[in-house]
C-alpha positions as CSV (number, residue, x, y, z in Angstrom):
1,X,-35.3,12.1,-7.1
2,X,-35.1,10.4,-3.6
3,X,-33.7,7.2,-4.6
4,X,-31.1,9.0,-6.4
5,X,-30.2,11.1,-3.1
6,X,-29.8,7.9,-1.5
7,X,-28.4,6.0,-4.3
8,X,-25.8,8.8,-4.4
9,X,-25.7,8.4,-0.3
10,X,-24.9,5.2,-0.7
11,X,-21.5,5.3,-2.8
12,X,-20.5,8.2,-0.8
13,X,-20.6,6.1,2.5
14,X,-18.8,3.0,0.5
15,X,-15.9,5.7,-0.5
16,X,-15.4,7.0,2.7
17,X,-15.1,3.9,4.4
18,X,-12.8,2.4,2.0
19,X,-10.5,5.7,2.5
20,X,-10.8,5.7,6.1
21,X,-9.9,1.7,6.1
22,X,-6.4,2.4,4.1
23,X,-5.9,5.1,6.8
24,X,-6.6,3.1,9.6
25,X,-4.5,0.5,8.4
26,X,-1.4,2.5,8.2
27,X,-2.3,4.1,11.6
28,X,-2.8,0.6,13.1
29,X,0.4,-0.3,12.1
30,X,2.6,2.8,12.4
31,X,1.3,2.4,16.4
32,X,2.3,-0.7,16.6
33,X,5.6,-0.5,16.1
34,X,6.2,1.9,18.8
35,X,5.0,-0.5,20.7
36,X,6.4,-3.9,19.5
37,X,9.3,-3.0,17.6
38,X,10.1,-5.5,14.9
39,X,11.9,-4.2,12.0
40,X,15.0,-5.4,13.0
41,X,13.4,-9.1,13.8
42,X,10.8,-10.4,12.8
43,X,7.4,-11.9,15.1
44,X,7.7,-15.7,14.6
45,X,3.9,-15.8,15.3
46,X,3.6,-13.1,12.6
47,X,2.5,-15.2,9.2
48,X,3.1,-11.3,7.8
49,X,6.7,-11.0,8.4
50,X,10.1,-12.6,7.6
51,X,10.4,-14.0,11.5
52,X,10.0,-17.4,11.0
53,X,6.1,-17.8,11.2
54,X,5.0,-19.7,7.6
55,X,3.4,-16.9,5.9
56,X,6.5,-15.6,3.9
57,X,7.7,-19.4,3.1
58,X,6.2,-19.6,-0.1
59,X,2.7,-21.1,1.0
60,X,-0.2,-20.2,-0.7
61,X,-2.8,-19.5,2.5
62,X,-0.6,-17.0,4.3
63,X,-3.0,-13.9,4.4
64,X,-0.3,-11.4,3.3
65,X,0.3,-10.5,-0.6
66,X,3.2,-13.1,-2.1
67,X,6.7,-11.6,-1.2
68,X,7.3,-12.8,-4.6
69,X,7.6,-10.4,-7.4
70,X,8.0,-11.5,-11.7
71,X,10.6,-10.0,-13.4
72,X,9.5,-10.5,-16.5
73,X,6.3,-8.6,-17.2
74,X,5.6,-7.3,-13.3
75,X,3.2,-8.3,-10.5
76,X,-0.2,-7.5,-11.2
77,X,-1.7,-5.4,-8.7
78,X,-4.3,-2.8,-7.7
79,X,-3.2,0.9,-7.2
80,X,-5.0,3.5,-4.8
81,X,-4.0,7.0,-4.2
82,X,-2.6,7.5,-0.8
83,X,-1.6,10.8,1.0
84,X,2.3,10.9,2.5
85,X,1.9,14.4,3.8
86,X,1.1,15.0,7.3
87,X,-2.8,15.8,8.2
88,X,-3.6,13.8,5.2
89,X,-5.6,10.3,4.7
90,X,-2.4,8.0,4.8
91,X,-2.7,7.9,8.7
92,X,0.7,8.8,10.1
93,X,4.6,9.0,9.6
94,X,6.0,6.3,6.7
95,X,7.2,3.2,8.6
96,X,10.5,2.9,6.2
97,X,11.6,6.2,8.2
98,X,9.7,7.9,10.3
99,X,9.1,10.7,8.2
100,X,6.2,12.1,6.2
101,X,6.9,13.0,2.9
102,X,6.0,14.8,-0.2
103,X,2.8,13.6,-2.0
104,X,4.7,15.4,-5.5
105,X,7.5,12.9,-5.2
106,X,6.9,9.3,-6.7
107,X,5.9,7.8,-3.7
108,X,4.6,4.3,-2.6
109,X,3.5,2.4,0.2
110,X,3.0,-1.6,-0.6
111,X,0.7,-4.5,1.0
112,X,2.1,-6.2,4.2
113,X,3.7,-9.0,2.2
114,X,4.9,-7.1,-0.2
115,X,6.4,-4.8,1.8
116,X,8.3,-7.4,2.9
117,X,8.6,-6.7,6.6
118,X,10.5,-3.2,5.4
119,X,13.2,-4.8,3.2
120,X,11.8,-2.8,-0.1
121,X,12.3,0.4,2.1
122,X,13.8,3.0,0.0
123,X,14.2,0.8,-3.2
124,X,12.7,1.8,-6.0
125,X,9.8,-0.4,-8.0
126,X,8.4,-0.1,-11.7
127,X,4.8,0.6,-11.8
128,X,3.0,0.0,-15.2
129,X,-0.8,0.9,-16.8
130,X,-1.8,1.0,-19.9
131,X,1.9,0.6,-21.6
132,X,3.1,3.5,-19.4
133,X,5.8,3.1,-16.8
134,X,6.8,5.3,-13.6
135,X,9.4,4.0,-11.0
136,X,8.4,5.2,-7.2
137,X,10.3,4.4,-3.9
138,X,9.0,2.1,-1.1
139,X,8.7,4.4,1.9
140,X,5.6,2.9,3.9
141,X,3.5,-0.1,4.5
142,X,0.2,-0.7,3.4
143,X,-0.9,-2.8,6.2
144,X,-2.7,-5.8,5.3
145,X,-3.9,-7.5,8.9
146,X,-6.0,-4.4,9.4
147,X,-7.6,-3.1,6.3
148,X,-5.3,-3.2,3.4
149,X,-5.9,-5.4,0.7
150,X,-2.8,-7.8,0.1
151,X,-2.9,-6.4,-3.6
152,X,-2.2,-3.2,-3.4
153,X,0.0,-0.4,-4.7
154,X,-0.6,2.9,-2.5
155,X,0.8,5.2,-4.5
156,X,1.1,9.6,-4.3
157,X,-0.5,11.8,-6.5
158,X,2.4,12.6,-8.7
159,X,3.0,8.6,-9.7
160,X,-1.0,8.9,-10.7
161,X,0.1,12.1,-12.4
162,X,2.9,10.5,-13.9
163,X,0.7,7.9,-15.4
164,X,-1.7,10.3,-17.4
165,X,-4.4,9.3,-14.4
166,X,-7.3,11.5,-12.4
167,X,-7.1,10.2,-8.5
168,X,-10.2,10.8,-8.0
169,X,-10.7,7.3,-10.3
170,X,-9.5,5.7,-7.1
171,X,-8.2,2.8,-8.1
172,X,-6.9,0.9,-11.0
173,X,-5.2,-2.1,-12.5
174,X,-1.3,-2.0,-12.6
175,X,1.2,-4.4,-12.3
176,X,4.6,-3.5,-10.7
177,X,8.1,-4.7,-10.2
178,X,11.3,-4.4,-8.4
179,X,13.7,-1.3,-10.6
């Protein structure tokens, strides 16, 4: 009975931290950009964004998730469930705007590279499991320098409702591509 107290400890430490990580990420990098505004230009010392710096040039060891996306048969990715509202675990406003938003509109928030130093803001991508397809617009960053896996898909509850999906699954398999 007490190893499956702590056993059950245990994953309910792992979960938290990986929730609070997403959140911190999105923080980290929401605060930022008050600071160091580069949406405009990009940081050439910045292997993360479009400014010149080698990580969005096609090279394999950037760091950041490939700013390249397939056409044909979608990206293959990892999607969490993510909070847009305000008070919630996505950290704070979106980056694409400033705003918080909806969690039952199809809302996502991509990896650094994906993200593509906010040129997917507002456009809308298809996100596939298990045969079914949702499209969601971009309206955050998932930042992958502090916390965010370059992989993933951080997506609202209604694109996991869309999908047939439970969030408290947590993650899953997708792939995804530009709509």
């Amino acid at each position: 009975m007490a190893m499956s107290k702590l056993a059950f400890l245990a994953v309910l430490f792992v979960l938290l931290l990986q929730a609070s990580s997403r959140a911190a990420a999105r923080r980290h990098h929401h605060d930022h950009d008050h600071d160091h505004d580069h949406h405009d230009h990009g940081e050439p010392d910045d292997p993360c964004r479009g400014g010149g710096g080698p990580g969005l040039l096609g090279h394999k060891d950037h760091g950041c998730s490939s700013p390249a996306v397939s056409h044909h048969g979608g990206t293959p990715a990892v999607m969490t469930v993510n909070g847009f509202q305000k008070d919630e675990d996505g950290g704070g406003p979106s980056e694409c705007d400033g705003k918080y938003h909806d969690d039952r509109e199809m809302l996502v928030a991509l990896s650094t590279g994906w993200y593509a130093g906010g040129r997917r803001c507002h456009k809308q991508i298809r996100i596939t499991h298990n045969g079914r397809t949702v499209v969601a617009k971009v309206v955050d960053e998932c930042d992958s320098r502090h916390g965010c896996k370059t992989n993933v898909v951080d997506t609202s509850k209604a694109v996991w409702h869309a999908l047939g999906l439970d969030t408290k699954i947590g993650e899953v398999p997708v792939t995804w591509s530009d709509a």
